[in-house]
Backbone as JSON Lines, residues from 0, in Angstrom:
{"i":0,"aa":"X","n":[39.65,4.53,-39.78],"ca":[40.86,5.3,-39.78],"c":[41.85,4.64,-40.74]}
{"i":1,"aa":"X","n":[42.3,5.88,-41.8],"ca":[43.41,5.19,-42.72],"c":[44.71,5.08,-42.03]}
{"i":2,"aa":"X","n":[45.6,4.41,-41.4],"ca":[46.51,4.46,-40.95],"c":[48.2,4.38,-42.19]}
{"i":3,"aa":"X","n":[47.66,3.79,-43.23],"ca":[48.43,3.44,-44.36],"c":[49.69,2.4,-44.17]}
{"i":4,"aa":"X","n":[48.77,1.49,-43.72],"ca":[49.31,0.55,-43.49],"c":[49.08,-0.95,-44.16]}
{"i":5,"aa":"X","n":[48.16,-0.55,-45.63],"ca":[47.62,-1.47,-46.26],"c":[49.13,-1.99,-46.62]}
{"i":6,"aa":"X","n":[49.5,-3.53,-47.05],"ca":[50.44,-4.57,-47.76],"c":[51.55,-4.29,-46.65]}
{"i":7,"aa":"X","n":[51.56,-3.53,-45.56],"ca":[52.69,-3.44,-45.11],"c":[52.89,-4.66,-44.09]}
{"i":8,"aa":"X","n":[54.38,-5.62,-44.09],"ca":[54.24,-6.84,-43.54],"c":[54.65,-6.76,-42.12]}
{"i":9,"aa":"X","n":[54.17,-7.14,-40.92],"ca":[53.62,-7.41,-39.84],"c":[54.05,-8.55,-39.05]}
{"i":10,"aa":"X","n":[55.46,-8.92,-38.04],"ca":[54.99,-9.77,-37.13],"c":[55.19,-9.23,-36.14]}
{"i":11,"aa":"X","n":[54.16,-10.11,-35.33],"ca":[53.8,-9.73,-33.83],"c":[54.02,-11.21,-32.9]}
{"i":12,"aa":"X","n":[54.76,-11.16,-31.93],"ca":[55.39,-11.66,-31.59],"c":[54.55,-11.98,-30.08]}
{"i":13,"aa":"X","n":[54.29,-13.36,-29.39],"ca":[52.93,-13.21,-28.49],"c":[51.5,-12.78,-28.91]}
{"i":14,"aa":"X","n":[51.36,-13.1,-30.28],"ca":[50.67,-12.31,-30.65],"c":[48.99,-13.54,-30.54]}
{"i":15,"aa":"X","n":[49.08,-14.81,-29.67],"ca":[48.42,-15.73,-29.68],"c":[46.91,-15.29,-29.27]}
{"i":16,"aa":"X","n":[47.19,-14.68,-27.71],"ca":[46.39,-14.0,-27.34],"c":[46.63,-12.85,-26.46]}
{"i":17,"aa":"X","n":[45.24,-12.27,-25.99],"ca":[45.54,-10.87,-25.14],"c":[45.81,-10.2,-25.83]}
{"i":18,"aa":"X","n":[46.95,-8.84,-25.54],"ca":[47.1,-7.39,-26.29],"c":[47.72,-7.73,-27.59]}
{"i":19,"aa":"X","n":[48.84,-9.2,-27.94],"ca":[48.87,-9.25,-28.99],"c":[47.56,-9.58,-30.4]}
{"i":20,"aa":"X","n":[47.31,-10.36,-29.79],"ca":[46.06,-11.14,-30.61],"c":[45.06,-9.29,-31.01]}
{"i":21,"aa":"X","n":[44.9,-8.56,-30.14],"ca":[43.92,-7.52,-30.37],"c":[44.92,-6.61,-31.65]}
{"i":22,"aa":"X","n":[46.23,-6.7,-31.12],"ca":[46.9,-5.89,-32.12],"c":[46.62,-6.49,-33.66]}
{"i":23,"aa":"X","n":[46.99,-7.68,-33.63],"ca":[47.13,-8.22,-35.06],"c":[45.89,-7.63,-35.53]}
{"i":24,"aa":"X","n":[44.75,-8.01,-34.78],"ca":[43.0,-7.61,-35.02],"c":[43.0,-6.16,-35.98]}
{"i":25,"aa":"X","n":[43.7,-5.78,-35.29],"ca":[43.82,-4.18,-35.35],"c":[44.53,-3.71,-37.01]}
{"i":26,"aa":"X","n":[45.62,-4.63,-37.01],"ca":[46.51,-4.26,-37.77],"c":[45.94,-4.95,-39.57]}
{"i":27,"aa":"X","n":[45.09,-5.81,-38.93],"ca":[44.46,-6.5,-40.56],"c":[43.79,-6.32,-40.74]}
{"i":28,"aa":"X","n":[42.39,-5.12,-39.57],"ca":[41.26,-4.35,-40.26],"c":[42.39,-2.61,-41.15]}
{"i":29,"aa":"X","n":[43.52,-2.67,-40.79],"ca":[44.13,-1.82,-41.49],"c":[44.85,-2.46,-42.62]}
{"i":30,"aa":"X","n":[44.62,-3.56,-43.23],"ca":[45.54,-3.99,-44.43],"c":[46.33,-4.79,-44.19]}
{"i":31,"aa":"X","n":[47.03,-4.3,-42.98],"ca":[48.43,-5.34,-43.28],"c":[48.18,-6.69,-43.28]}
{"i":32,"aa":"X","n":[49.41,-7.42,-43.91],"ca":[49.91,-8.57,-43.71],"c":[50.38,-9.36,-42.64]}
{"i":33,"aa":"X","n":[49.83,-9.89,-41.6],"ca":[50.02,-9.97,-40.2],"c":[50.68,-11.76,-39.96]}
{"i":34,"aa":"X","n":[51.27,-11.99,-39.39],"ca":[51.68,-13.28,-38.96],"c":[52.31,-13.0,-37.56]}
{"i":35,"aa":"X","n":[51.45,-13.72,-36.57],"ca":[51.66,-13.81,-35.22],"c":[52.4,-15.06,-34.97]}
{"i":36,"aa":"X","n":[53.26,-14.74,-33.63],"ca":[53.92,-16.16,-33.54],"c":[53.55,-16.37,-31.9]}
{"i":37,"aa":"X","n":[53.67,-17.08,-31.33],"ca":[53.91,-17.74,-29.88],"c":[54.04,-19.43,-29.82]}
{"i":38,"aa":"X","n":[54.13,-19.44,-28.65],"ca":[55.14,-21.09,-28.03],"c":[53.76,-21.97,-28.56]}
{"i":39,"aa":"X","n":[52.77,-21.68,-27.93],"ca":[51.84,-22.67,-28.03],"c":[51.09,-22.67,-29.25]}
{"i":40,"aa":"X","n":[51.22,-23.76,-29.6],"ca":[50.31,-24.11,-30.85],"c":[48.97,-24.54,-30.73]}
{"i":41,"aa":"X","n":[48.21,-25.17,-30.21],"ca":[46.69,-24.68,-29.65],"c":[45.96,-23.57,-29.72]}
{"i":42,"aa":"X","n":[47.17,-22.6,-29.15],"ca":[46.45,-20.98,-28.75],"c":[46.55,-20.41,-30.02]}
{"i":43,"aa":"X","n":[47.75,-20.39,-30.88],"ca":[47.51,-20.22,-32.33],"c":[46.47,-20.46,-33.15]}
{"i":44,"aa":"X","n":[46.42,-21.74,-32.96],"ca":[45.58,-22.31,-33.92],"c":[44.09,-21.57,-33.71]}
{"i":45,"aa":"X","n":[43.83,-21.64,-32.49],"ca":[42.68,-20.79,-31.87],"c":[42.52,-19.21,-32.69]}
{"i":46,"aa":"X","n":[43.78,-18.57,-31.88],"ca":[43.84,-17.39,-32.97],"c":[43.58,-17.2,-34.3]}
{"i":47,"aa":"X","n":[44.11,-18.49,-35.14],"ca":[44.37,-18.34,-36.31],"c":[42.98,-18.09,-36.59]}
{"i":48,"aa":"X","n":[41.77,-18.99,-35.89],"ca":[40.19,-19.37,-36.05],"c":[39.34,-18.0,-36.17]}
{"i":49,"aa":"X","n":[40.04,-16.99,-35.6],"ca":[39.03,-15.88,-35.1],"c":[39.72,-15.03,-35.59]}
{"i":50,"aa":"X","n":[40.76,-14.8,-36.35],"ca":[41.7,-13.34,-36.9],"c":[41.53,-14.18,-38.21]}
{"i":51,"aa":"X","n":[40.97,-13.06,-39.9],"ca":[40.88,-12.97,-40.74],"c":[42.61,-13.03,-41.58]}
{"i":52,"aa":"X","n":[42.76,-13.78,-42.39],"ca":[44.22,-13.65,-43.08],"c":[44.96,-13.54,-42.01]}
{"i":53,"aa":"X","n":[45.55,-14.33,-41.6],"ca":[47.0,-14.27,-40.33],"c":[47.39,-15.47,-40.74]}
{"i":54,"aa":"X","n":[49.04,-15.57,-41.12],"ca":[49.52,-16.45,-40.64],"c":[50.3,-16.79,-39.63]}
{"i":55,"aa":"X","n":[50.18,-18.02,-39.0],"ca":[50.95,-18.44,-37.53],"c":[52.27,-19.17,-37.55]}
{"i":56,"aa":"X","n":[53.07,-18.98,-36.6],"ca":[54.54,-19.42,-36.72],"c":[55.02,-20.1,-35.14]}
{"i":57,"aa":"X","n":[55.15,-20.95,-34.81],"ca":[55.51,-21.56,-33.12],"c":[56.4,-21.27,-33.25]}
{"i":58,"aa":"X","n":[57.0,-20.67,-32.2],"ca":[58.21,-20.38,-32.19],"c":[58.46,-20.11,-30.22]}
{"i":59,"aa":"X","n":[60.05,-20.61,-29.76],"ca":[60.14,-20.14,-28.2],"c":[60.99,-19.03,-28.41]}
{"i":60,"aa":"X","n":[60.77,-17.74,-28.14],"ca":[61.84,-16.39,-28.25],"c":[62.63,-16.93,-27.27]}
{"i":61,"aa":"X","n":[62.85,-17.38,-26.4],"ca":[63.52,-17.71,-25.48],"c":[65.36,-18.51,-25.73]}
{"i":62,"aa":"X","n":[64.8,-19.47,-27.53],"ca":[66.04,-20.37,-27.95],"c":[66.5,-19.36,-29.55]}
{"i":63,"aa":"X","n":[67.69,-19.31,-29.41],"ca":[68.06,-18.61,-30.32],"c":[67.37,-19.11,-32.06]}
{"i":64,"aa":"X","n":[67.51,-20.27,-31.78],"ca":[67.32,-21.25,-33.53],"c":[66.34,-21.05,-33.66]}
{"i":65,"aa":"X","n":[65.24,-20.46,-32.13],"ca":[63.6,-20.78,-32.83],"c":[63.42,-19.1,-33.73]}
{"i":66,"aa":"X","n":[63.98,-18.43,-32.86],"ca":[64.24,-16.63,-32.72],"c":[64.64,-16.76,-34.3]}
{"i":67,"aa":"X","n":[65.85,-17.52,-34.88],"ca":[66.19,-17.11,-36.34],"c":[65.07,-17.81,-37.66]}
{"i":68,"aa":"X","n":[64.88,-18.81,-36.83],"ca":[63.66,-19.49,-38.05],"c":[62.61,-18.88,-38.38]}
{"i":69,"aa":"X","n":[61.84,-18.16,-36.85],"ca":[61.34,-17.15,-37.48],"c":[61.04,-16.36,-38.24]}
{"i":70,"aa":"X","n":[62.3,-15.76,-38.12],"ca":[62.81,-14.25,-39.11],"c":[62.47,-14.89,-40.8]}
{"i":71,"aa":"X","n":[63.41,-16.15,-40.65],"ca":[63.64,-16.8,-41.8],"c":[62.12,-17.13,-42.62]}
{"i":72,"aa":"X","n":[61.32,-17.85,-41.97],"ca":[60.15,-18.26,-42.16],"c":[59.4,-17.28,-42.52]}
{"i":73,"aa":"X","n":[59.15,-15.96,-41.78],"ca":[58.44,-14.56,-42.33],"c":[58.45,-14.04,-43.13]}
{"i":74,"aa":"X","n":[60.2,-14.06,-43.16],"ca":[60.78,-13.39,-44.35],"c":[60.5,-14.05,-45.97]}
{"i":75,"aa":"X","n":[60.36,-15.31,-46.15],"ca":[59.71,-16.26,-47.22],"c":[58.57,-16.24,-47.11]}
{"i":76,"aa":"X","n":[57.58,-16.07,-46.21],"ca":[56.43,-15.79,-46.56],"c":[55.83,-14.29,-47.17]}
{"i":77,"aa":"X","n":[56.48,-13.2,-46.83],"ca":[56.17,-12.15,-46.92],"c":[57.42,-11.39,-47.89]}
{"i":78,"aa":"X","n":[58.47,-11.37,-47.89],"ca":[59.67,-10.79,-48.31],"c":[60.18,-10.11,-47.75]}
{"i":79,"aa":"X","n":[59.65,-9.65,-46.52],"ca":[60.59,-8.86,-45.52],"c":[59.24,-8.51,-44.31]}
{"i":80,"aa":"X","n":[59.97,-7.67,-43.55],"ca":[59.25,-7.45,-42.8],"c":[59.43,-6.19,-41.91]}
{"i":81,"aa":"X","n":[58.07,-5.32,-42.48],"ca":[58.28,-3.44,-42.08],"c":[57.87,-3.26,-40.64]}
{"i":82,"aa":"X","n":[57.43,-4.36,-39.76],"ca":[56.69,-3.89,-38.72],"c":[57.17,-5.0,-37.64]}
{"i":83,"aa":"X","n":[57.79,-4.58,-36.56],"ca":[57.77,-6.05,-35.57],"c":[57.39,-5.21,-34.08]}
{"i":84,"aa":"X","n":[56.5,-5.96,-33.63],"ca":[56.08,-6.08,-32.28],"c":[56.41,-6.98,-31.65]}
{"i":85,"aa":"X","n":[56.75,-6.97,-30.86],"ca":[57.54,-8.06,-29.41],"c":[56.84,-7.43,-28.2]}
């Protein structure tokens, strides 16, 4: 399925494991540019192992500074960002 979502940039937020991790799956057999974030870095790293092109970002949504570095960090990796899942 073409969804037309090839180069379009992508974060997903929890996206370590479970429904996020399947989304990203989802979203980079469609093209996009995907970078998942969550708290734990383990479970990332894990993710990172088994999802094709993703990059990962630790981050706690919970503290505001981690919430803006984020943005910040995505946004330099990618140049913006057309798609956010939380």
């Amino acid at each position: 399925m073409d969804l037309q979502l090839q180069n379009k940039n992508v974060l997903i937020t929890g996206g370590s494991k479970g429904i996020g991790k399947a989304i990203a799956a989802s979203f980079i057999q469609e093209g996009a540019n995907v970078g998942i974030a969550a708290r734990g870095e383990e479970a990332l790293q894990d993710a990172q192992s088994k999802l094709e092109n993703v990059r990962t970002y630790t981050a706690d949504l919970t503290n505001e500074s981690d919430r803006v570095a984020l943005i910040e960090k995505f946004i330099k990796d990618f140049g913006s960002i057309d798609i956010l899942i939380n």
